[in-house]
C-alpha positions, 0 to 999 in steps of 0.5 A: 036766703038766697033768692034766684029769680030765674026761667027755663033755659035761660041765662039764668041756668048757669047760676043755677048750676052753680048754686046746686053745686055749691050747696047753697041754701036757696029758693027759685022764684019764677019770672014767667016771660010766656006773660011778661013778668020779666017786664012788670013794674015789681020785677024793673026795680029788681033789674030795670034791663028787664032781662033774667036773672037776678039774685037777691042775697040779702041786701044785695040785688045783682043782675048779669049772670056772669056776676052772679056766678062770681059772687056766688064763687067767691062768696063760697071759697070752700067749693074752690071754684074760682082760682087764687086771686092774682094767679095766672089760673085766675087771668085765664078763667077772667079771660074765658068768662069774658069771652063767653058773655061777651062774644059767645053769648051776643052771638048767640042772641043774635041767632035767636033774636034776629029781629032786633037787628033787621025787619025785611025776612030776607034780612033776619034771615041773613043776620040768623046765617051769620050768627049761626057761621060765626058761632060755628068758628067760636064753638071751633076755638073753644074745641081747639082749647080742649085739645091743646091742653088735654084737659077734662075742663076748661082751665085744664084739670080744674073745674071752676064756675066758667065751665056751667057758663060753657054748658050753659052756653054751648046747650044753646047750639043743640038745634044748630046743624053743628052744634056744640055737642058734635064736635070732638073735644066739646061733645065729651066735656059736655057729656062730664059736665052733664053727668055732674049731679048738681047740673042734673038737679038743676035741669030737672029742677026746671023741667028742660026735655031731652037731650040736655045738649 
């Protein structure tokens, strides 16, 4: 059986998702961080970056929640949520996937860590407004897609693993002054991506309070 080694809210929630919506057969072990047990000796050689999540599916242990996510898409092709290898549908779902875990999600961490890049208070402070400001442009850009082809998701018209990475991400903002669920286009794909019965599961599954975004 699958198994994801997971904790509240974090980057662990999109896998999460996904499993849920594919219908995976699989367990949730948790890897209480409140006591560092995402530093522990047993958990390092699941993955020595010491960061969650990790999924063990049989043999394989894989960490990195984007490829977890993709694992777990292309492994079930019959939830269709990955595009045909080597179509234009499946180029941009590459380029957004990366562009959420790549830029998003770093600047995201630098809002909530601010401390690993500065010590001074007035300097954590000024990483923490920048981060914030340049996740405002990013969350712009994002919105910006939505309106340019009309679509309920992100590819367009078709739902596919990147759009829990969106959610999971875009949830992040929700105690911003501008978070994601403000703005136009974004508030609403939020909102259909909330009501989708696997999500519900999945954040009720790990007790996350309301408002989910």
């Amino acid at each position: 059986m699958i198994e994801l080694h997971y904790y509240p809210s974090n980057a662990s929630l999109a896998p999460h998702m996904l499993l849920e919506e594919i219908g995976a057969e699989y367990a949730l072990r948790l890897v209480d961080r409140a006591h560092d047990a995402h530093k522990s000796p047993e958990y390092l050689k699941l993955n020595p970056n010491g960061l969650i999540p990790v999924l063990v599916d049989g043999d394989l242990v894989l960490f990195e929640s984007a490829a977890i996510c993709l694992h777990l898409a292309d492994t079930h092709p019959a939830s269709a949520l990955v595009p045909p290898v080597g179509s234009a549908e499946r180029a941009h779902f590459y380029k957004w996937l990366c562009w959420l875990t790549n830029t998003l999600q770093p600047a995201l961490i630098a809002y909530f860590y601010p401390q690993r890049w500065a010590e001074s208070d007035d300097a954590v402070a000024q990483v923490k407004a920048h981060a914030e400001q340049r996740i405002g442009a990013m969350l712009d850009l994002l919105d910006a897609e939505f309106a340019r082809h009309g679509g309920d998701w992100l590819l367009g018209d078709r739902l596919s693993a990147v759009d829990f990475f969106a959610l999971m991400l875009c949830r992040w903002t929700r105690g911003f002054a501008r978070p994601a669920r403000s703005l136009p286009h974004l508030g609403p794909y939020l909102a259909r991506m909330l009501a989708r019965p696997a999500v519900v599961r999945a954040f009720e599954q790990e007790a996350l309070p309301q408002p989910w975004a």
